[in-house]
C-alpha positions in Angstrom: -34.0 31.7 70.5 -36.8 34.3 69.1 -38.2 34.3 72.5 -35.0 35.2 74.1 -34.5 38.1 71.5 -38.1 39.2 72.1 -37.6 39.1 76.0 -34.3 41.3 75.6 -35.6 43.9 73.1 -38.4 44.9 75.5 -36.1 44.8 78.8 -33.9 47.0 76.2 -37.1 49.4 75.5 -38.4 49.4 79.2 -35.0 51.3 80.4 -35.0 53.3 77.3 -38.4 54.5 78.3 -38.5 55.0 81.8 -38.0 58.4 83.5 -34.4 59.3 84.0 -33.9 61.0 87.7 -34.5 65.2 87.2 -31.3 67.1 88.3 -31.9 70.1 90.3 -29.6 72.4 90.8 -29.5 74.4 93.7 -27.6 77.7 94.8 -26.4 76.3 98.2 -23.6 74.3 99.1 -23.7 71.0 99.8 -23.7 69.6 103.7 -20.3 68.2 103.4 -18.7 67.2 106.8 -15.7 67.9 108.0 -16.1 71.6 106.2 -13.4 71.5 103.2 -15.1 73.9 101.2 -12.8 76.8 100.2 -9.6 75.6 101.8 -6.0 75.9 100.7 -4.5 72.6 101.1 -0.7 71.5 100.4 0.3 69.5 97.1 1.6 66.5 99.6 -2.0 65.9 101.7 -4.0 62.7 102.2 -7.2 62.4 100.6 -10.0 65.2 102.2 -12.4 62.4 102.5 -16.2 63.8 103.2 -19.4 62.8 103.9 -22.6 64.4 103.1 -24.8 65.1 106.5 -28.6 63.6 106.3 -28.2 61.7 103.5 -27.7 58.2 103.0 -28.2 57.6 98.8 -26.2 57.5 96.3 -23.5 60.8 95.6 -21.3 61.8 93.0 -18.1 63.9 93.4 -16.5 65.6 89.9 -12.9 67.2 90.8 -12.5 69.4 87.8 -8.8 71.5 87.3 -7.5 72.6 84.3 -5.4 69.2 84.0 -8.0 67.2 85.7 -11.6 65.8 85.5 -12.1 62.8 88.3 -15.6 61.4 88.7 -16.2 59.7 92.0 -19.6 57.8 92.2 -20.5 55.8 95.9 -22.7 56.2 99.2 -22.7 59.2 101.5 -19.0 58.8 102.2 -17.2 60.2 99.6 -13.3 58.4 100.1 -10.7 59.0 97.3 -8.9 56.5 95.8 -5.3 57.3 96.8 -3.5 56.9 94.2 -6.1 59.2 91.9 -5.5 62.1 94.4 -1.8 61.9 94.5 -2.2 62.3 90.7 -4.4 64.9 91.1 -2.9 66.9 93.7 0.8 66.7 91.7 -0.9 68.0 88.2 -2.3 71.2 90.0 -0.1 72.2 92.1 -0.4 76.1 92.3 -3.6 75.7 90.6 -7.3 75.8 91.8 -9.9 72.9 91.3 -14.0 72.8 91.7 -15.9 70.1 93.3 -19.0 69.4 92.2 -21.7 66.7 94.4 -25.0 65.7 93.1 -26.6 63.7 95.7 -29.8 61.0 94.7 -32.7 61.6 96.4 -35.9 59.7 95.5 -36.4 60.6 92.2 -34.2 63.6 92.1 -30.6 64.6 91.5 -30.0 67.4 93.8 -26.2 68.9 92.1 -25.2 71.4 94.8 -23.3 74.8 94.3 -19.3 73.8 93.6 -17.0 74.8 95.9 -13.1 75.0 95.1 -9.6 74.0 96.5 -6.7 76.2 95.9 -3.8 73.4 96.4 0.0 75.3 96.8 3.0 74.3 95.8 4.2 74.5 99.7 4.7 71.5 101.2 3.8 70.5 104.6 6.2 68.4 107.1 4.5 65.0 106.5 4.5 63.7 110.3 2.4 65.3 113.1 2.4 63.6 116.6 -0.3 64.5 119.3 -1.4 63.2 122.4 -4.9 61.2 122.8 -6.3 61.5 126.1 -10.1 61.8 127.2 -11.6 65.4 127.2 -12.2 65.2 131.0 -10.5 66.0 133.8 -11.1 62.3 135.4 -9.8 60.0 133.3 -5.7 60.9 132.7 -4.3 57.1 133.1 -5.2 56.0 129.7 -2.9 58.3 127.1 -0.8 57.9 123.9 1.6 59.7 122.2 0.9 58.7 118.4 2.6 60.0 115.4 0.6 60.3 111.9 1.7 60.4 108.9 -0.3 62.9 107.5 0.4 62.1 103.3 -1.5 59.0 103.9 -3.7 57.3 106.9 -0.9 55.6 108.9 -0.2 55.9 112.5 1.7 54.8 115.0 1.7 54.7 119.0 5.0 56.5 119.9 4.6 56.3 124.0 1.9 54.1 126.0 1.5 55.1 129.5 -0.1 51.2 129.7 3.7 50.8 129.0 4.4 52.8 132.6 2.7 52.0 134.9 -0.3 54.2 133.8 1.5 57.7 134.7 0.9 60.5 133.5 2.9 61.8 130.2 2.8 65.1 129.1 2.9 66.1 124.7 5.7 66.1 123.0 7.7 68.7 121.5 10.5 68.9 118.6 13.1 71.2 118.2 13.5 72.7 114.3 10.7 70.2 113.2 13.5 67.5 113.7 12.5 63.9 114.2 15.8 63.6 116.0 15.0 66.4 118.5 12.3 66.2 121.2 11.3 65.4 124.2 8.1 64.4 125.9 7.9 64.6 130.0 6.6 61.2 132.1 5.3 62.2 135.6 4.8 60.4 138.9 7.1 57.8 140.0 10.3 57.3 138.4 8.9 60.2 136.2 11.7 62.7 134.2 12.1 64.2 130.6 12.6 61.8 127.7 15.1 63.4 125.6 15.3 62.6 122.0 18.5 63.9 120.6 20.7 62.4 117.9 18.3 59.7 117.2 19.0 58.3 120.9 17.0 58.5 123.8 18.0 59.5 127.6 15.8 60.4 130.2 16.7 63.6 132.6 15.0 64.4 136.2 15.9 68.6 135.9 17.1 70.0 139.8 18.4 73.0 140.9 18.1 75.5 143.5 15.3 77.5 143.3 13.3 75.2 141.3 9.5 75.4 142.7 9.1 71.8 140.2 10.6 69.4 137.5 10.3 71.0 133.9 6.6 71.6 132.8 6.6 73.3 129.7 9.6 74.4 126.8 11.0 74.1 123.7 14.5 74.1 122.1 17.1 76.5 120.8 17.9 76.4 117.1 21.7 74.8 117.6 19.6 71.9 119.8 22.1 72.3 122.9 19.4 74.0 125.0 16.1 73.7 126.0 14.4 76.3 127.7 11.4 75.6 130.3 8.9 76.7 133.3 8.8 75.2 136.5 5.0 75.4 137.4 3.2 74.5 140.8 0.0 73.8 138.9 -3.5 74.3 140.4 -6.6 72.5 138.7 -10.0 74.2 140.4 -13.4 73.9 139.4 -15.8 77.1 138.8 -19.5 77.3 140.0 -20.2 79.4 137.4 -22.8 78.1 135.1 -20.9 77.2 131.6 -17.5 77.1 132.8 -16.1 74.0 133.9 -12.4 73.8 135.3 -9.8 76.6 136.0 -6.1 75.5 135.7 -3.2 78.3 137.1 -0.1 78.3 138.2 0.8 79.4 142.2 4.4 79.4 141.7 6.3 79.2 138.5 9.8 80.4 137.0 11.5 79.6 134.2 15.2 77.6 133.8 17.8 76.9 130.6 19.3 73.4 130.4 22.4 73.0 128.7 22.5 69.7 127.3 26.1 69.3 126.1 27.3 70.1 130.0 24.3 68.9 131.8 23.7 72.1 133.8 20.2 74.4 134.4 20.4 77.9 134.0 18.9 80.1 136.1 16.6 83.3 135.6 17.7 86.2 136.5 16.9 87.0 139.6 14.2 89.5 140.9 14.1 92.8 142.3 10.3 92.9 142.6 8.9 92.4 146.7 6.8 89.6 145.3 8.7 86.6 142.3 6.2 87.4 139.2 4.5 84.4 137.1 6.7 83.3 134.2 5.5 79.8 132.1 5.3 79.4 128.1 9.0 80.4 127.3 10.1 79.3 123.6 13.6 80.6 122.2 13.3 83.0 119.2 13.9 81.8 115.7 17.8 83.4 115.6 18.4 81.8 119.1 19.2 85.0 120.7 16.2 85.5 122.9 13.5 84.0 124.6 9.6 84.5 124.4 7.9 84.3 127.9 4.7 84.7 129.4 4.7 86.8 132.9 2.0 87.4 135.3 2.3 89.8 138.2 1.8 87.8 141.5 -2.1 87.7 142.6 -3.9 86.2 145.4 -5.2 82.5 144.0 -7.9 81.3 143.4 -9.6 84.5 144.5 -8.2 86.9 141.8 -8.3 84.4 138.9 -10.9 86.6 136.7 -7.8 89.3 136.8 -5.2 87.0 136.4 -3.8 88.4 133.1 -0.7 86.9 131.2 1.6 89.5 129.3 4.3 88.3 126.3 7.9 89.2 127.4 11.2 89.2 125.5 14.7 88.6 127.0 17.7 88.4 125.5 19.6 85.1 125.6 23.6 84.6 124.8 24.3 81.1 123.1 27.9 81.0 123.3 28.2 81.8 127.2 24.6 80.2 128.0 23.5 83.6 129.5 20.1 85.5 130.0 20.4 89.6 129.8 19.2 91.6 132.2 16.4 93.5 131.2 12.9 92.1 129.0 11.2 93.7 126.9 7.4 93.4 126.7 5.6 92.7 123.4 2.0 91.9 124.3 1.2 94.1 127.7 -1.6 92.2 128.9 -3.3 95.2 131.0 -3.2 97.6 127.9 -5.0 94.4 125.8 -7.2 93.1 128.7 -6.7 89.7 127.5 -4.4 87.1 128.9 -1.9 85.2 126.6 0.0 82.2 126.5 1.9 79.9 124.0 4.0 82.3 121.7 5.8 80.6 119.2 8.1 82.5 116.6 8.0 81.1 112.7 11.2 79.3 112.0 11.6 82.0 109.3 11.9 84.4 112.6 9.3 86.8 110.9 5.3 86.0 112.8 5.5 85.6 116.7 1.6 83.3 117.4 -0.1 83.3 120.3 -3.0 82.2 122.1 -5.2 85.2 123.6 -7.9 84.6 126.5 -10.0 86.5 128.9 -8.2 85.5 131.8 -5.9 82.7 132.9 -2.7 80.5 132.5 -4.9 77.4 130.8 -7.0 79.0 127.5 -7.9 74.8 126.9 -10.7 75.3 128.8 -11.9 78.7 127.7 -14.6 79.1 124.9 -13.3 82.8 123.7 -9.2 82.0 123.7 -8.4 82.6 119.8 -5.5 82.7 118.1 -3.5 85.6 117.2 -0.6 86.7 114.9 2.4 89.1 115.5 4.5 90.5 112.6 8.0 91.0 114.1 8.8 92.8 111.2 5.8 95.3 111.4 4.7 95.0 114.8 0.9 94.9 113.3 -0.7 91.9 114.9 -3.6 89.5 113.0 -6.7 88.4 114.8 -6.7 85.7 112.7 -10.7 85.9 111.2 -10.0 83.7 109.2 -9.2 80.8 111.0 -10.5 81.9 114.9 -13.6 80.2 115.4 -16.6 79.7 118.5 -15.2 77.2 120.5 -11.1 77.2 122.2 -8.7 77.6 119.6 -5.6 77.1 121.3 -2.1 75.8 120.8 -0.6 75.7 117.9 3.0 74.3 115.5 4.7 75.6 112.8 6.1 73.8 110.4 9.8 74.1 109.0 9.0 76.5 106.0 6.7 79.3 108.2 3.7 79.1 105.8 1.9 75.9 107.8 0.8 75.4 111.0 -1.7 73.3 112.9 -3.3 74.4 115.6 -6.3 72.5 118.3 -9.5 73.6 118.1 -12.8 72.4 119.7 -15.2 74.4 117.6 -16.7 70.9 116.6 -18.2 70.0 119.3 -17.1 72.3 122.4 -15.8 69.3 124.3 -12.9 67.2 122.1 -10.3 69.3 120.6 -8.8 68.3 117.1 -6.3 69.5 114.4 -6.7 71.7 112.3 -4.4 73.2 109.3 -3.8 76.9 107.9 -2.0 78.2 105.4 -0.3 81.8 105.6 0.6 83.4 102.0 3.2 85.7 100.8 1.0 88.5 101.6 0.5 87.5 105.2 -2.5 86.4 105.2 -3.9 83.3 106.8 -6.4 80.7 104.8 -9.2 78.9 106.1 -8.2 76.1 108.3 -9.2 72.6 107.7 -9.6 69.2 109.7 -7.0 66.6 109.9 -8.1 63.9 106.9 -8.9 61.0 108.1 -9.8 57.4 105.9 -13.4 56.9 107.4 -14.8 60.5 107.2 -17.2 59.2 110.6 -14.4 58.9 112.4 -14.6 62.1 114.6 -17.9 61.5 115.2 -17.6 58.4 117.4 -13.9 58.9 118.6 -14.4 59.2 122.2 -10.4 61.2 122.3 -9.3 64.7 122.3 -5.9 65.0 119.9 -3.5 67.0 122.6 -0.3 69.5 121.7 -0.4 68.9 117.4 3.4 69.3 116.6 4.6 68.8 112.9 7.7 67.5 112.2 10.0 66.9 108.8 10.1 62.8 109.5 9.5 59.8 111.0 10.7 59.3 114.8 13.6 57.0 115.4 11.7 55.5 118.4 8.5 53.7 119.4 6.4 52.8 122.8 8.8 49.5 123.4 12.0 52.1 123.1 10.0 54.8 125.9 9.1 51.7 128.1 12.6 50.6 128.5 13.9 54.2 129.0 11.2 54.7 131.5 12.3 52.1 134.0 16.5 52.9 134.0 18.0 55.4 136.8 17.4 59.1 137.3 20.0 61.3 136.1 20.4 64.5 138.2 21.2 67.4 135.9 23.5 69.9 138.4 22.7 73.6 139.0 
């Protein structure tokens, strides 16, 4: 027994004794990937799990807020607990917290500068879907449709083409951020528009005179009886051009209105111009009274592509008799800007028109400078968006219901897979730094081998899965009338 009390005093003296690690501090901060540092995030967000680049010891994470103090100790991947952040992000909402990581290294503590998060009391519409697909152009046959629950880590498959016969399906698209309002487009054989509209689904094959394709691209009006689209005859090209890759454009395209309480496509109105102008990207304005279009004057294709320049109409659109107006008005002119844009979305809130700017072109996707770009409707000033445009595409984008979120695609990563990112837009107008979809393993955009497609944001879950869009797939084509 006094050999066992000798043998424990000294292992008690050796750690008393030896050298704890020195802590330096350092005025730098720390390598954390994906970038959270400085980002507003909403008070309803999964954990912003991190790791720290070129290090494989042992780090330590302190949230500090003025309601909070949460020490997280582990290895290079930092992953919170989820029931700690829920805590934490409920006791500060509206508030601002500082993370602190001290990182072992050797025989030092390195404690890097803190960095903060403001976290608002806006929440975000808890489900995004997107569409997974490879970032070439060669492989198109192996593609889901997921949706995420973005609170938390789950996901679910929503459409499989292994499900249909390996065609191609094109992202899907709510209307008002309603889980019981979308639609998603399957192509090739048997191919038509899933519509998802009271909960039920019903596929559509759109024809009417005129038409130069099926639907391509749209969205839906506010009251959910009409969808707006283009009809595209889309080109994919390569370029020689050292850096540049693939060239997508349209050589015909026009845009239609189906009525989906009377099952009949709307026509544009019709031209007076020698030669039928571009028209693709058309979404409906917040009130329902218009529609947002992008229009092109007709060029000689491929060989004029580099002057192939995109301008952001407006047209007036009557609800209650399903009619265009005659005359548009132009927003964005796209030879006074020199720049070529596409997607414009208006805020449900029907105050910020965003858009998607390029140097040329119908498909920014696969340009390096398109950015993203801000309209006040109010104002008329427009944002170039510094604050969340980075190198890389930065391309199309979702609101969500209450106008101060919206996720956008971005491949500033990597240059070759595009991923979702999040911004906030305050009171004043002003748009935050955008951050990366969360994910549970904080590796796990470094070995996905997926780009996320089309982010769209939506206030709940879908009432359908991949069994539901396999059965739906395979039943008759219905005909909507002119």
């Amino acid at each position: 027994m006094k050999r066992l009390c000798i043998a424990c005093f000294a292992c008690l003296l050796i750690t008393d004794c030896a050298p704890s690690p020195e802590t330096l501090s350092v005025d730098e901060l720390p390598p954390i990937y994906p970038d959270y540092a400085g980002v507003t995030i909403p008070c309803n967000i999964a954990p912003l799990n991190f790791l720290l680049r070129n290090h494989h010891g042992e780090v330590e994470v302190r949230i500090k807020g003025a309601l909070s103090d949460i020490l997280i100790k582990g290895g290079h991947k930092v992953s919170f607990p989820l029931r700690k952040w829920r805590a934490l992000l409920e006791a500060e909402q509206g508030r601002t917290v500082s993370i602190t990581v001290t990182a072992l290294t050797g025989d030092r503590r390195i404690r890097y500068a803190p960095f903060l998060w403001h976290i608002t009391t806006d929440r975000i519409d808890p489900y995004l879907s997107y569409r997974l697909i490879e970032p070439g152009y060669e492989v198109w046959n192996a593609i889901q449709l997921v949706e995420r629950h973005i609170e938390s880590f789950d996901e679910r498959v929503i459409a499989d083409n292994n499900l249909n016969k390996g065609v191609c399906m094109n992202c899907h698209t709510y209307g008002n951020q309603d889980p019981n309002l979308s639609f998603f487009h399957l192509r090739g054989e048997n191919g038509g528009t899933i519509l998802n509209r009271g909960g039920k689904l019903r596929k559509l094959t759109v024809r009417a005179e005129g038409m130069v394709s099926p639907i391509v691209y749209g969205g839906f009006h506010p009251s959910g009886r009409y969808g707006v689209f283009s009809t595209n005859v889309i080109v994919p090209a390569f370029h020689t051009g050292r850096g540049e890759q693939m060239e997508v454009y349209d050589a015909k395209s026009d845009l239609v209105v189906v009525d989906f309480d009377t099952d009949r496509a709307i026509a544009f109105p019709e031209d007076t111009l020698a030669e039928k102008p571009l028209r693709s990207f058309p979404a409906f304005s917040a009130e329902g009274n218009a529609v947002y279009y992008c229009e092109a004057p007709a060029t000689s294709l491929p060989d004029s592509i580099r002057s192939l320049r995109y301008s952001i109409c407006k047209i007036a659109f009557d609800p209650s008799s399903g009619t265009f107006g005659r005359e548009a008005d132009t927003l964005f002119s796209a030879s006074v800007e020199g720049l070529s844009a596409s997607h414009p979305k208006s805020s449900p809130d029907g105050r910020y028109l965003m858009y998607t700017v390029a140097a040329y072109g119908a498909f920014p996707i696969w340009h390096n400078e398109a950015d993203l770009r801000l309209m006040d409707l109010q104002s008329g000033r427009t944002d170039t968006l510094a604050n969340v445009n980075a190198y890389g595409t930065d391309s199309y984008h979702s609101w969500d219901s209450g106008s101060r979120w919206f996720v956008f695609s971005s491949r500033r990563d990597d240059g070759l897979y595009t991923k979702p990112y999040f911004s906030y837009i305050d009171s004043a107008g002003i748009a935050r730094k955008p951050f990366l979809l969360p994910q549970r393993d904080p590796s796990f955009y470094d070995y996905t081998l997926k780009s996320f497609n089309i982010p769209e944001l939506s206030k709940g879950k879908l009432p359908f899965g991949a069994k539901d869009v396999g059965k739906e797939a395979t039943v008759m084509k219905l005909n909507v009338p002119e």
